[in-house]
LUMSEDO-693050 format. One record per residue (C-alpha): residue in one letter; residue number from 1; x negated, y negated, z. Coordinates in nm, 4 decimals, decimal comma. Layout:
// residues N
+------+-----+----------+----------+----------+
: code : pos :     east :    north :       up :
+------+-----+----------+----------+----------+
:    a : NUM :        X :        Y :        Z :
...
+------+-----+----------+----------+----------+
END
This chain:
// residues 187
+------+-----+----------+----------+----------+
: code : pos :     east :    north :       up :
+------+-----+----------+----------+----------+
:    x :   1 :  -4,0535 :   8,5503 :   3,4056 :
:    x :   2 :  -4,2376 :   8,2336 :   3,2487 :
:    x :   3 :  -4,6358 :   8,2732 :   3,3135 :
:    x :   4 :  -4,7637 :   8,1355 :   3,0061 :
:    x :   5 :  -5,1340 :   8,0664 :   3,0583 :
:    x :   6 :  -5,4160 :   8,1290 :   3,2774 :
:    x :   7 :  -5,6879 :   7,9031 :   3,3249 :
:    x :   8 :  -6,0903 :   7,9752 :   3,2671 :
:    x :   9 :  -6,1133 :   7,9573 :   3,6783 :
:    x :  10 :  -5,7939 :   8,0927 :   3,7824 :
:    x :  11 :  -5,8165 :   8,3239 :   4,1414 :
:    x :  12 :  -5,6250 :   8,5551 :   4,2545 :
:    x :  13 :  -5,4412 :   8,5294 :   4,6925 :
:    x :  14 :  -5,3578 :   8,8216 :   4,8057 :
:    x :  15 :  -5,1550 :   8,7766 :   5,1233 :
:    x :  16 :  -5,1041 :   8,9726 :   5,4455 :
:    x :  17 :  -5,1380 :   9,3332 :   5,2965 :
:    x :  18 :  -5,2681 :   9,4545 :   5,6352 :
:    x :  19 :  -5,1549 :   9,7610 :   5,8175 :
:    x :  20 :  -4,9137 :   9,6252 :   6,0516 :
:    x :  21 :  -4,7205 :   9,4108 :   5,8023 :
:    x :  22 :  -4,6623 :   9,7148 :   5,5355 :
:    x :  23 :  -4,6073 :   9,9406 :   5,8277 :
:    x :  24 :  -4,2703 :   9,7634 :   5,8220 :
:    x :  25 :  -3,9342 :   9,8114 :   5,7068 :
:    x :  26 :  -3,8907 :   9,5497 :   5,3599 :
:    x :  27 :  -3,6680 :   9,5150 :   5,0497 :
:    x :  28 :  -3,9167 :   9,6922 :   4,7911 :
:    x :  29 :  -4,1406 :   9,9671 :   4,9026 :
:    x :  30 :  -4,5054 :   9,8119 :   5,0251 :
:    x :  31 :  -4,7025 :  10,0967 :   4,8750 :
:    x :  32 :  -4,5563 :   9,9403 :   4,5208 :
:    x :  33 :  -4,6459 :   9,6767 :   4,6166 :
:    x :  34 :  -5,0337 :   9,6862 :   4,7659 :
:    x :  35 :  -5,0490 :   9,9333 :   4,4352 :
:    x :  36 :  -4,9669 :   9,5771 :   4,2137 :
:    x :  37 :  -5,1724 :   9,3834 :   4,4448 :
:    x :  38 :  -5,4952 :   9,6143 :   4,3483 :
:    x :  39 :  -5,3815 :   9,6320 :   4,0093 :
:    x :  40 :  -5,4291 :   9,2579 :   3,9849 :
:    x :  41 :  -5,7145 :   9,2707 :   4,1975 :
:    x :  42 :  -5,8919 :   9,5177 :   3,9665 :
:    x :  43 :  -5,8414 :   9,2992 :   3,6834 :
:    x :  44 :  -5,9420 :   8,9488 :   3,8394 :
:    x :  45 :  -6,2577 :   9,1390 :   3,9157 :
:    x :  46 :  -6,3257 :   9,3220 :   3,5587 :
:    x :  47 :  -6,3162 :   8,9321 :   3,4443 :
:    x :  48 :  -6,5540 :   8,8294 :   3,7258 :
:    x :  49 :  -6,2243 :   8,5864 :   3,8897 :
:    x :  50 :  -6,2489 :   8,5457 :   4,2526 :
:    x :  51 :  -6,0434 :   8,7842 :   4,4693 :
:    x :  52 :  -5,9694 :   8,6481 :   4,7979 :
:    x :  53 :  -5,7992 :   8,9126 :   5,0445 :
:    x :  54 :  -5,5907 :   8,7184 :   5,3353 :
:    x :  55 :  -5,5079 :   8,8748 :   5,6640 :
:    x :  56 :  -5,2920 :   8,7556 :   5,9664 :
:    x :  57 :  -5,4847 :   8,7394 :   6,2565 :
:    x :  58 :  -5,2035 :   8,5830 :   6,5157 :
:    x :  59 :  -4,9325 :   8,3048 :   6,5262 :
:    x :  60 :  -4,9425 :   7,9216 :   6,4901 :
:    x :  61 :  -4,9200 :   7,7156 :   6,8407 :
:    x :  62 :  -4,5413 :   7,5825 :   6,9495 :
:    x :  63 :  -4,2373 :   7,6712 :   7,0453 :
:    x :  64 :  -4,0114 :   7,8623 :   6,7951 :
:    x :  65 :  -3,6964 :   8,0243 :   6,8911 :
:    x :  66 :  -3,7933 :   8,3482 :   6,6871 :
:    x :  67 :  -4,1042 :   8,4496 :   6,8697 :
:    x :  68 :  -4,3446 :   8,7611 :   6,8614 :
:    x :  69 :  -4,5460 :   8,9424 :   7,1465 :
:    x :  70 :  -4,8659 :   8,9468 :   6,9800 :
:    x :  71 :  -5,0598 :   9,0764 :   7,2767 :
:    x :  72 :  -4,8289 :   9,4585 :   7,2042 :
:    x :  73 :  -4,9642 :   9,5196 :   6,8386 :
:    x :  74 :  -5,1907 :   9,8279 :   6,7250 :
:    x :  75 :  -5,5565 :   9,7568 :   6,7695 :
:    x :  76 :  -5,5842 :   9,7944 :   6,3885 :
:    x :  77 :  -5,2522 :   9,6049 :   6,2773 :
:    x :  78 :  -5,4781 :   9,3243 :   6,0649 :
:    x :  79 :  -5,6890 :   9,5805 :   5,8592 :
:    x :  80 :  -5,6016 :   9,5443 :   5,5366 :
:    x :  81 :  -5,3929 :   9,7943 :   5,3719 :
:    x :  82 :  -5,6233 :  10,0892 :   5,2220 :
:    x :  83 :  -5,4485 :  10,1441 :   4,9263 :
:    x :  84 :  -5,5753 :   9,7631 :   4,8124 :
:    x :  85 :  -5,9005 :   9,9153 :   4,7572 :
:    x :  86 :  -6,1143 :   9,5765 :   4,8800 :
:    x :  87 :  -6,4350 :   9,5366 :   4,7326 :
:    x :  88 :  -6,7402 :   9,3977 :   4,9201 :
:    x :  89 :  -6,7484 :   9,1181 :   4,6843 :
:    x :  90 :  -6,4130 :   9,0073 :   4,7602 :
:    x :  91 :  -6,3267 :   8,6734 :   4,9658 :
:    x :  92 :  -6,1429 :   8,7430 :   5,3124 :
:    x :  93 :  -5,9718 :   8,4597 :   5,4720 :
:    x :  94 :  -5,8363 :   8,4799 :   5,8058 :
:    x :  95 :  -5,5319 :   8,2582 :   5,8904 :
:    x :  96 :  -5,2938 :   8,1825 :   6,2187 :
:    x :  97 :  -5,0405 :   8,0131 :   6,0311 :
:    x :  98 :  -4,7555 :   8,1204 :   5,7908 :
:    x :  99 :  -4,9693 :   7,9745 :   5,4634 :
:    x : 100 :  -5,3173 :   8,0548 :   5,3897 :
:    x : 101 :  -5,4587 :   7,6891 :   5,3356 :
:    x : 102 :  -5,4375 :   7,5615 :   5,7158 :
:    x : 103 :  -5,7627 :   7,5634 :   5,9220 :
:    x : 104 :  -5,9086 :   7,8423 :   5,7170 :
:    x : 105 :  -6,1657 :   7,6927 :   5,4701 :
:    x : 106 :  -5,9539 :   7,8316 :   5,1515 :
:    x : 107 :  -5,8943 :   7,5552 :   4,9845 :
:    x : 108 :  -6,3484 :   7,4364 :   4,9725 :
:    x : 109 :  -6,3445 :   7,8338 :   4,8793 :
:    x : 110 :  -6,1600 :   7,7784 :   4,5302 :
:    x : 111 :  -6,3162 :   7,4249 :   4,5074 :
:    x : 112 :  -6,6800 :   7,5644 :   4,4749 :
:    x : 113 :  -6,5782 :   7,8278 :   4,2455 :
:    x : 114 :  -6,4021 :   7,5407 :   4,0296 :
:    x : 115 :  -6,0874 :   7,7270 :   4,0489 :
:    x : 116 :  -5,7995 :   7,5226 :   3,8943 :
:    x : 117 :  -5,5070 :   7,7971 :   3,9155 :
:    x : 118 :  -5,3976 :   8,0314 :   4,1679 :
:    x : 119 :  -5,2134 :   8,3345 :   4,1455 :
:    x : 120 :  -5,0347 :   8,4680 :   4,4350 :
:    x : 121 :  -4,9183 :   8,8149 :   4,5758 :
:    x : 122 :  -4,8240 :   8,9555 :   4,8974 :
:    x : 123 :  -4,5514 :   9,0149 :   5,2128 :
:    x : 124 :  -4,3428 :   8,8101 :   5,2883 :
:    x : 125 :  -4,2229 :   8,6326 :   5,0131 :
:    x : 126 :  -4,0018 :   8,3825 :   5,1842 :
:    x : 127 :  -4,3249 :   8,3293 :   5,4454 :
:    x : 128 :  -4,6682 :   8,4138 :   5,4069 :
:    x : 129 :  -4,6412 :   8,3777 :   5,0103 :
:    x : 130 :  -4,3991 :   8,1057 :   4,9750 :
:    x : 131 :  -4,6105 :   7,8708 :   5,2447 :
:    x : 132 :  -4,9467 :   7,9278 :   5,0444 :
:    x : 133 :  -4,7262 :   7,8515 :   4,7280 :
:    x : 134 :  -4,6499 :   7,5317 :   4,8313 :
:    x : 135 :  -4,9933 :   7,4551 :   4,9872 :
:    x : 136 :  -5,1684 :   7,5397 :   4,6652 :
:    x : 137 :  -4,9562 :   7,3113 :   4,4600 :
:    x : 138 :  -4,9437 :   7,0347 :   4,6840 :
:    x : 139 :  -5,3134 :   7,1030 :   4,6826 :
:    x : 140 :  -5,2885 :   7,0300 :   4,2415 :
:    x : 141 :  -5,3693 :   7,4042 :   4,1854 :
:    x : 142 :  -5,1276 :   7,5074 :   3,8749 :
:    x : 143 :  -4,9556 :   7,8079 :   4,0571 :
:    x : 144 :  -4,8309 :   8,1502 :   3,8985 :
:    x : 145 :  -4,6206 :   8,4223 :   4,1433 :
:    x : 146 :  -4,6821 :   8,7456 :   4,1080 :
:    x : 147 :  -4,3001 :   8,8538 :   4,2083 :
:    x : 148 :  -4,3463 :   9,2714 :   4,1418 :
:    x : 149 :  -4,6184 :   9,2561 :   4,3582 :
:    x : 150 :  -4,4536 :   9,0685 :   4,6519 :
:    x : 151 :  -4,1652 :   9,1902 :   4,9114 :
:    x : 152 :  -3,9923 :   9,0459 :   5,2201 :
:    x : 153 :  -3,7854 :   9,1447 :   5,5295 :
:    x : 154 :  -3,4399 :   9,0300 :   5,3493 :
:    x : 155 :  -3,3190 :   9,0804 :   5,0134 :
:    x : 156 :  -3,1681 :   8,7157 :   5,0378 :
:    x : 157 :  -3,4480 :   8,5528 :   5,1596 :
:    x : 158 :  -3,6942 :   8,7136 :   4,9155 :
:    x : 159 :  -3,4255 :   8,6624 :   4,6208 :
:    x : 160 :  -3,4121 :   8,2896 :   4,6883 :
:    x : 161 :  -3,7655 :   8,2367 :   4,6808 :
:    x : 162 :  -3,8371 :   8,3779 :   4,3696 :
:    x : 163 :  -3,4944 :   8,2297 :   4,1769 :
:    x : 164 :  -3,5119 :   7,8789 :   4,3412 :
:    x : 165 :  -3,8298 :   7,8028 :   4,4962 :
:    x : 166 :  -4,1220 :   7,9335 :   4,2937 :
:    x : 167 :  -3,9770 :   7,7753 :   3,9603 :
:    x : 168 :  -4,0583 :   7,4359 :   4,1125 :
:    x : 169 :  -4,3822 :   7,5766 :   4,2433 :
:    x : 170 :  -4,5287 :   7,6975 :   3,9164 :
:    x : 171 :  -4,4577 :   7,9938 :   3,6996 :
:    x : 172 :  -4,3398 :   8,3269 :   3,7850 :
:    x : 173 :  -4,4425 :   8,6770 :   3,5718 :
:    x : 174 :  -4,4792 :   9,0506 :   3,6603 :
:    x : 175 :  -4,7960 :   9,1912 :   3,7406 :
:    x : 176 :  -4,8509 :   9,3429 :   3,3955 :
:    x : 177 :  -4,7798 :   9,0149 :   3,2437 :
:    x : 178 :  -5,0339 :   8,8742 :   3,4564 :
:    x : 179 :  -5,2935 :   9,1251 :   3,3289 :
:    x : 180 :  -5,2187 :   9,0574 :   2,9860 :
:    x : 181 :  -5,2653 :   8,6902 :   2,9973 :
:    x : 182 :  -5,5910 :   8,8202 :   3,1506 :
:    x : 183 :  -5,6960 :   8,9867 :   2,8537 :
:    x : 184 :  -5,5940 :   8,7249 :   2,6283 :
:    x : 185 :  -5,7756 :   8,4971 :   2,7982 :
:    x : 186 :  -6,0941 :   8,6761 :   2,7729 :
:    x : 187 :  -6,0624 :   8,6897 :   2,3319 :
+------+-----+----------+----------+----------+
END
């Protein structure tokens, strides 16, 4: 892990920790997982950072050969998972699309709060996470992974994300490093 710094207007993404996504089978366990996410979240708060909670409310348009019936899921599948203990003064974003930037008025969000770095949790890491990743820092947002407090559906797929993508996406750290840059940035 590599986070070294966290800038004065740095927010924390929180991706698809909804009810139907952690319902399902991953590599790590998801209550680990939305139990790091709130961690973080109750620390970007305590320094008054901007949370912003993102949910999955359906599927991009086109053809893929790897589709989902979306029309089958549980009424409640895009609630966010309870255990993330959202706060009323948290951002929620709604997206159709694998990252969290497209169509979905995230990226003027973190402009008007003058936010200049990004840190990013969530399921899956090879999707969801990994697509905002590279939309924040094609975006120029300096970009640090929050890899404790992320799974996927495949050991491989998560593994390879988080050894060979996110290095060339920004920096990578545990969730308790993350809080301790936190703190250090508040002295």
């Amino acid at each position: 892990m590599t986070a070294t710094v966290l800038d004065k207007h740095t927010a924390l993404i929180v991706i698809d920790l909804q009810k139907g996504i952690v319902a399902q089978p991953m590599v790590h366990p998801t209550d680990v997982v939305v139990a790091r996410a709130a961690q973080l979240a109750a620390a970007f708060r305590a320094h008054a950072l901007p949370v912003v909670l993102v949910t999955v409310h359906g599927g991009a348009p086109g053809r893929s050969e790897q589709t989902r019936n979306l029309a089958d899921l549980p009424r409640d599948w895009d609630e966010l998972a309870p255990g993330l203990s959202a706060q009323a003064g948290d951002y929620r974003i709604g997206k159709r699309t694998w990252g969290a930037f497209t169509a979905t008025g995230l990226e003027g969000l973190l402009r008007a709060h003058r936010v200049t770095q990004v840190v990013i949790a969530g399921i899956a890491t090879s999707i969801g996470v990994e697509s905002t990743a590279r939309q924040a820092h094609e975006l120029g947002f300096h970009v640090t992974l929050a890899c404790d407090a992320m799974t996927d559906f495949s050991a491989e797929a998560h593994d390879h994300s988080v050894k060979r993508i996110f290095p060339r996406l920004g920096e990578t750290a545990t969730t308790d490093e993350i809080v301790a840059l936190l703190a250090r940035r508040a002295q």
